[in-house]
Structure formats: structure tokens, C-alpha cells
DSSP file (Angstrom, degrees, kcal/mol; ACC not computed):
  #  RESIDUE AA STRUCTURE BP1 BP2  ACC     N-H-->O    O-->H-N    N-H-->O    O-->H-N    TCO  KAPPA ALPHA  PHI   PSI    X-CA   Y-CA   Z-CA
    1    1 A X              0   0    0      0, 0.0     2,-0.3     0, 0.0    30,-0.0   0.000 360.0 360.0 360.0 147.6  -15.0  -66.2   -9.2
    2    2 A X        -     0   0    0      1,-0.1     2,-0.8     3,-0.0     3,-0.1  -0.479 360.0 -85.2 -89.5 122.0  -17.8  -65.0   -6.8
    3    3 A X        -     0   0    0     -2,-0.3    -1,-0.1     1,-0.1    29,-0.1  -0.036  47.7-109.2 -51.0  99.3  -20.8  -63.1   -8.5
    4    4 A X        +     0   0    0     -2,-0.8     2,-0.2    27,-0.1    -1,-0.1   0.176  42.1 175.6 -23.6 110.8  -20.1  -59.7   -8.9
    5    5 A X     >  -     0   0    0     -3,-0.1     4,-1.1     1,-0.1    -1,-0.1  -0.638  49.6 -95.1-116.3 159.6  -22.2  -57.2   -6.6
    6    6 A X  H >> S+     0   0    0     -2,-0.2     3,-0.9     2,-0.2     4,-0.9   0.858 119.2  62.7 -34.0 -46.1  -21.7  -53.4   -6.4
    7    7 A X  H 34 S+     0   0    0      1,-0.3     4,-0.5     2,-0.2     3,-0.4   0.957 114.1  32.3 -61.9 -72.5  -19.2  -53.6   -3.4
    8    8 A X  H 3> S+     0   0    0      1,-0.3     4,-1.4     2,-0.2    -1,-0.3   0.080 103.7  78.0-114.9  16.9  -16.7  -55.6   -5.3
    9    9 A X  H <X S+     0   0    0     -4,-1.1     4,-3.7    -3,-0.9    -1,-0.3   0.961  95.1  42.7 -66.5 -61.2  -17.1  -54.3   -8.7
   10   10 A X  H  X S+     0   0    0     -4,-0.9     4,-2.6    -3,-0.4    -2,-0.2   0.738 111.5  54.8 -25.2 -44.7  -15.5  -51.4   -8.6
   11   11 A X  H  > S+     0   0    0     -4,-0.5     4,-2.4     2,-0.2     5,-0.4   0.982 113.0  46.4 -74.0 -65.2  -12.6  -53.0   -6.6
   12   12 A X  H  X S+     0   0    0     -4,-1.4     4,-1.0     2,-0.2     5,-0.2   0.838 108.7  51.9 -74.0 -23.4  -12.3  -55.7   -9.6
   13   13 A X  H >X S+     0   0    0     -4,-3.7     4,-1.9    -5,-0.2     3,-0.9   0.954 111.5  56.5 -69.0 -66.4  -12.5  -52.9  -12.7
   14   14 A X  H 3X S+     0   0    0     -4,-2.6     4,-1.1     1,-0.2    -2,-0.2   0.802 112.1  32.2 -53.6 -64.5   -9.8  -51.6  -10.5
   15   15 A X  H 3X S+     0   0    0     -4,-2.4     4,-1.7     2,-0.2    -1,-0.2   0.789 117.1  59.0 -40.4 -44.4   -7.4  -54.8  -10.5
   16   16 A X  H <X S+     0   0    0     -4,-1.0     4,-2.7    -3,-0.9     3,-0.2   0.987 108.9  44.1 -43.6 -72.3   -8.6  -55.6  -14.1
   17   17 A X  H  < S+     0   0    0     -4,-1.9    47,-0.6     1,-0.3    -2,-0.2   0.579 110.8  54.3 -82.3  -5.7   -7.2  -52.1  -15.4
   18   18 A X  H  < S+     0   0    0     -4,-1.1    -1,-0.3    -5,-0.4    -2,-0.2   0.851 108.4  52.5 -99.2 -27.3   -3.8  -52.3  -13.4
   19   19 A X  H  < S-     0   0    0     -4,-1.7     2,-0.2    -3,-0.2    -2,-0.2   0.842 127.4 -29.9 -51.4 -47.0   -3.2  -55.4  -14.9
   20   20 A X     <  -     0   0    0     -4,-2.7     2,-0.5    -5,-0.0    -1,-0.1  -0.823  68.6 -83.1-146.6-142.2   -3.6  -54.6  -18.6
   21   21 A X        +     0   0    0     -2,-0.2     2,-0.3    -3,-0.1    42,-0.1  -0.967  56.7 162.0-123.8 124.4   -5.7  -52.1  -21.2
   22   22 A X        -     0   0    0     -2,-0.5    40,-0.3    40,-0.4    -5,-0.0  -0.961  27.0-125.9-106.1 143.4   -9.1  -53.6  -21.9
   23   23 A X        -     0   0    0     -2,-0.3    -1,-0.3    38,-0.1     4,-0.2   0.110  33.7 -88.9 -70.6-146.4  -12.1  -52.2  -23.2
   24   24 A X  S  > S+     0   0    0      2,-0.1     4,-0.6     3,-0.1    -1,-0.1   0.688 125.2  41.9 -92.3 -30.4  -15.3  -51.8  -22.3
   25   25 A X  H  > S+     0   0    0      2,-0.2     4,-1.1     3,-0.1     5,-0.2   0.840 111.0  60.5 -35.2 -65.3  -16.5  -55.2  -24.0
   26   26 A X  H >> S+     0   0    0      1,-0.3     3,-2.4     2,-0.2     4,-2.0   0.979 104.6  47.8 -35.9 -75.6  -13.6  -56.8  -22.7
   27   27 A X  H 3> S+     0   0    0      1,-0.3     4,-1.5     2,-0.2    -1,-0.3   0.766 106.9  51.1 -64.8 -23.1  -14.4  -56.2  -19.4
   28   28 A X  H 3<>S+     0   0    0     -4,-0.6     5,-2.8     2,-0.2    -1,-0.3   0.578 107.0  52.4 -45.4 -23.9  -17.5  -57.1  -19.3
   29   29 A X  H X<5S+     0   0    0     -3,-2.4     3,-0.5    -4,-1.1    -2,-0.2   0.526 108.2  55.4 -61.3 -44.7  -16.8  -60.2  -20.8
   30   30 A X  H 3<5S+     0   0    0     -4,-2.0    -2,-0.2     1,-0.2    -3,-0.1   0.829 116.6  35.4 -72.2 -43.3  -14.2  -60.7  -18.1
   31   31 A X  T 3<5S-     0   0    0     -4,-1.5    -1,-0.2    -5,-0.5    -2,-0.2   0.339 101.7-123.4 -93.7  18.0  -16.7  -60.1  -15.5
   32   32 A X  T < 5 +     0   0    0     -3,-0.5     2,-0.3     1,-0.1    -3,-0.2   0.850  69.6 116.0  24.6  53.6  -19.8  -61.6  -16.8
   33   33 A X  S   <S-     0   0    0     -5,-2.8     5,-0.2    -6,-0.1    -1,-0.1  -0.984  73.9 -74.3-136.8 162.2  -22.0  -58.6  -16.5
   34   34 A X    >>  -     0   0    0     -2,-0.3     3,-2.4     1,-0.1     4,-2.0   0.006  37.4-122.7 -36.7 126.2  -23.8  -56.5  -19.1
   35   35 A X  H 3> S+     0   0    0      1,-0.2     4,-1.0     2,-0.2     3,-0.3   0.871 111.4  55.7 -17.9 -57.5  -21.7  -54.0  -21.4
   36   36 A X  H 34 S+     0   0    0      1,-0.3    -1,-0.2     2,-0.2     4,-0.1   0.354 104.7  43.0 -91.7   3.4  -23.7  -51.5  -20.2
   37   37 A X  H <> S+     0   0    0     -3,-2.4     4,-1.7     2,-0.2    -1,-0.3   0.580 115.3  51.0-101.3  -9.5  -23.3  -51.8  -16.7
   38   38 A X  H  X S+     0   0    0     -4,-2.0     4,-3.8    -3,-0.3    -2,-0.2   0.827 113.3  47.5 -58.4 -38.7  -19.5  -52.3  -17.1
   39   39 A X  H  X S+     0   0    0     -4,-1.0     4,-0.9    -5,-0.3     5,-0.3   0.848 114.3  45.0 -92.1 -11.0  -19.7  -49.2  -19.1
   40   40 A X  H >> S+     0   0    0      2,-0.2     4,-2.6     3,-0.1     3,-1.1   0.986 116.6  52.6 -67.8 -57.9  -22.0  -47.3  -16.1
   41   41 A X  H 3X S+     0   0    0     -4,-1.7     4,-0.8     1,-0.3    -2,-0.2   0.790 109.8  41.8  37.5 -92.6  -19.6  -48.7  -14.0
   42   42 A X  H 3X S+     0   0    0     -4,-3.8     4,-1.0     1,-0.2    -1,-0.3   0.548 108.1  56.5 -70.0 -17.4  -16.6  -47.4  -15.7
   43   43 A X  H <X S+     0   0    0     -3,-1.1     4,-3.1    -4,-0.9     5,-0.3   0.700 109.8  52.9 -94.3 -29.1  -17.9  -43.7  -16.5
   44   44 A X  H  < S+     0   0    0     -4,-2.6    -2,-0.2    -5,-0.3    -3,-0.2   0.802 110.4  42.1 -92.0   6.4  -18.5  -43.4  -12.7
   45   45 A X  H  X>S+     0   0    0     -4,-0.8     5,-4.4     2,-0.1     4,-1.0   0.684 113.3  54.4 -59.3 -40.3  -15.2  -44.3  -11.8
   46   46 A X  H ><5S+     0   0    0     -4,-1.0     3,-2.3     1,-0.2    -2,-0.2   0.982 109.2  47.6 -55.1 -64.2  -14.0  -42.2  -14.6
   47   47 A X  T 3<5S+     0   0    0     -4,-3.1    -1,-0.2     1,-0.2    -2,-0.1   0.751 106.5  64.2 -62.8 -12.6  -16.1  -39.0  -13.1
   48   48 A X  T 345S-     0   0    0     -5,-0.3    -1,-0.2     1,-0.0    -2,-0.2   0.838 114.3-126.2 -67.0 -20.1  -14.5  -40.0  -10.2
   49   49 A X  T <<5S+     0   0    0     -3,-2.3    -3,-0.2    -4,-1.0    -2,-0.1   0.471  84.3 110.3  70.4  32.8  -11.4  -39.3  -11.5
   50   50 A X  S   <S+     0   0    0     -5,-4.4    15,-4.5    14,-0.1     2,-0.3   0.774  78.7  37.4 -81.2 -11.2  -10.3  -42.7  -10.7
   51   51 A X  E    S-A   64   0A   0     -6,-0.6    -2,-0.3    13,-0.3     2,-0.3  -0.852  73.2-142.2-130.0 145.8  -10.1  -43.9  -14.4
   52   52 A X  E     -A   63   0A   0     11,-2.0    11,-1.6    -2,-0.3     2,-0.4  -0.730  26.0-138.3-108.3 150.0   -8.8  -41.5  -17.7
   53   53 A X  E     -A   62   0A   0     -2,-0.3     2,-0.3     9,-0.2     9,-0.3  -0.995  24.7-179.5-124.1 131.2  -11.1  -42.5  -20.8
   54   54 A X  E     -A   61   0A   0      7,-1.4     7,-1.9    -2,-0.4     2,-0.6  -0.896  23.3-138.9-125.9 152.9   -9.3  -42.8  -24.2
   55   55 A X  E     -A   60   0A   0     -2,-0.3     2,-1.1     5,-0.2     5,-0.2  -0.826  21.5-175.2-116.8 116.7  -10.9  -43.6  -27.1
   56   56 A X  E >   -A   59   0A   0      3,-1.2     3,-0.8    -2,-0.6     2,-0.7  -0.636  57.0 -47.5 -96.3  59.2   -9.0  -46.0  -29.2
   57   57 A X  T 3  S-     0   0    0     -2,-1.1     0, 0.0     1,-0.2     0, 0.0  -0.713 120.9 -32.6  91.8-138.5  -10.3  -47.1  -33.0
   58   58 A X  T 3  S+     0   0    0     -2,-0.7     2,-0.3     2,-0.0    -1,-0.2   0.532 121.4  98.7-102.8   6.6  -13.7  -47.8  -32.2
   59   59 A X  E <  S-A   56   0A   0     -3,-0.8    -3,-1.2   -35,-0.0     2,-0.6  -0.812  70.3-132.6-101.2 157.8  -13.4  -48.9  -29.0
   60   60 A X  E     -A   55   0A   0     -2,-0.3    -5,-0.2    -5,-0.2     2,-0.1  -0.867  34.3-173.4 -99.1  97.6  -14.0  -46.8  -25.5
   61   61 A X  E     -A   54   0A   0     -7,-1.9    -7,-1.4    -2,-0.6     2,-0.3  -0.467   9.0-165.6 -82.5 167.7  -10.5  -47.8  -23.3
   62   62 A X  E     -A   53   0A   0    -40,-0.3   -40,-0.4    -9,-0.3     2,-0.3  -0.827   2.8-171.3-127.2 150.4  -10.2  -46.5  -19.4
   63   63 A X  E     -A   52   0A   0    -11,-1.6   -11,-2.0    -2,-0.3     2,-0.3  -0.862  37.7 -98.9-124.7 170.1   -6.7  -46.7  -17.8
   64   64 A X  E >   -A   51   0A   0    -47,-0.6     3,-1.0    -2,-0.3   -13,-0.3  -0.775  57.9 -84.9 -85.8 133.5   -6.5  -46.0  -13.9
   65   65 A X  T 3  S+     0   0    0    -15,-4.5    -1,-0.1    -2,-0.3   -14,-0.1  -0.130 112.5   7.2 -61.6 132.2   -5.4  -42.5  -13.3
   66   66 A X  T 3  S+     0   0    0     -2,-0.1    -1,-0.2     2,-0.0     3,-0.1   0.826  93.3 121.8  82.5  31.0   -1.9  -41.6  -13.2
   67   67 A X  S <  S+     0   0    0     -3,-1.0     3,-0.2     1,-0.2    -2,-0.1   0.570  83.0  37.3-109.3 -27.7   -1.1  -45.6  -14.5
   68   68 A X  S    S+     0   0    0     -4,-0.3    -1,-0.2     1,-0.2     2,-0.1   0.125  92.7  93.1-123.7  47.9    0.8  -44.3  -17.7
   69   69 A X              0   0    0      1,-0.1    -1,-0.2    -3,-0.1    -4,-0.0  -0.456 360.0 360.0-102.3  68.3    2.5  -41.4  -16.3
   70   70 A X              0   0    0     -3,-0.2    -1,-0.1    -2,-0.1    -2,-0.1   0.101 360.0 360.0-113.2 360.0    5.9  -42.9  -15.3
């Protein structure tokens, strides 16, 4: 996998979170970048209103919006 740059972050949290329910760890972990830019990342998709934020135990989930409204 190609190092993750701004342009194609977004795109690959997108792909990530249509494939299955991760956290915020998780994905980061999946994408070798800091928590805390996964989790900057993911609250400004979220204020995009591309991502819904659940909170789940003690972890912080996003799904992509309108992905469990079937």
C-alpha cells in the first residue's frame, strides 16, 4: 500500500468503512497513521455528513451515512 497523503485518505476511510465497522484505533492501525489524525480525519468526514458517529463500549465507531439504513 502507497503512503497515505490527504488526497487519498479520505477516499480509503471511505472504502475501509464500506467494507466493515472499525474504530478509530482500528483504522488507524489499518492505515499506519496516528490515532489522532485518523480520528481528525474521521470527525471531518463526520461534519461532513459523510460518516454517522456511534459510540460503542468504549470505543468511538463511524459507519458511512445511510450504510445501515436498508
Amino acid at each position: 500500500m502507497e503512503a497515505p497523503t490527504p488526497s487519498n485518505l479520505e477516499k480509503r476511510i471511505l472504502e475501509l468503512l464500506n467494507e466493515r465497522l472499525l474504530s478509530v484505533s482500528q483504522i488507524a492501525k489499518e492505515l499506519k497513521i496516528n490515532r489522532a489524525v485518523a480520528g481528525g480525519y474521521l470527525e471531518a468526514l463526520k461534519n461532513q455528513g459523510k460518516l454517522e458517529f456511534y459510540r460503542v463500549g468504549r470505543s468511538n465507531v463511524y459507519i458511512v451515512s445511510g450504510r445501515m439504513k436498508k
